[in-house]
N, C-alpha and C positions, 0 to 999 in steps of 0.2 A: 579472529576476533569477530564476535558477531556485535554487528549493526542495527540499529533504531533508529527511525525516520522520527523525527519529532516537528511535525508541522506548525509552522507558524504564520502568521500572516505577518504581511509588511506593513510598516507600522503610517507610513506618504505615500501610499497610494489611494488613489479613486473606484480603482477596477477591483472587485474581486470575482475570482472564477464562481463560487461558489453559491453566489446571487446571480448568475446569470444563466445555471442550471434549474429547469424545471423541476417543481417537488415529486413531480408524477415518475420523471425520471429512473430509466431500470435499475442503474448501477447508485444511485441515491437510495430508493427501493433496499436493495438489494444489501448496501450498509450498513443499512440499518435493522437489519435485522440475521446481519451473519457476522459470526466473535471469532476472528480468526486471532488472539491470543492465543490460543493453546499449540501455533505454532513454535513459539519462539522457547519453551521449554522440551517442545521435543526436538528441535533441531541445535538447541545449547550442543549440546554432544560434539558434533561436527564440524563446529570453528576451536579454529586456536586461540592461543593467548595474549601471542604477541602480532604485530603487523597491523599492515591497515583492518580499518574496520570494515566488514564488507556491507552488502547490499541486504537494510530488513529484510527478512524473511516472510514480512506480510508483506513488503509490496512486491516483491517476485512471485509470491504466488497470486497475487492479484491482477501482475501481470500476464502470468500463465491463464488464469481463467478468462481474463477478456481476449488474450488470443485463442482460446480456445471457444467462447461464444461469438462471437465476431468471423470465426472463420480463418483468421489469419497464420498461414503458413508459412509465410520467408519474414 
């Protein structure tokens, strides 16, 4: 079964991550101007129907790309 992240913010808190990143910011940059939708109809395919749901498809590949800019191997 394929997965969506559907972010939210919390409704009592003070902090949010999101104000305390820079707008000049690469990966900010970088969201805003790259539409990783057209994963999640080519990878439909591939999950099944029934079972847990797994892990977006956009955020694993967005995991993949920051360890892959970043350098990170293990």
């Amino acid at each position: 079964m394929q997965g969506k992240k559907n972010y939210q913010e919390k409704l009592f808190t003070s902090f949010k991550l999101s104000d305390r990143v820079s707008k000049e910011n690469f990966y900010r940059r970088l969201k805003e101007v790259l539409d990783l939708d057209f994963l999640y109809p080519l990878t439909n395919k591939f999950y099944g129907q029934s079972g847990q749901k797994s892990i977006d498809p956009v955020v694993f590949f967005k995991i993949c790309l920051v360890g892959y800019l970043e350098n990170i191997t293990t």
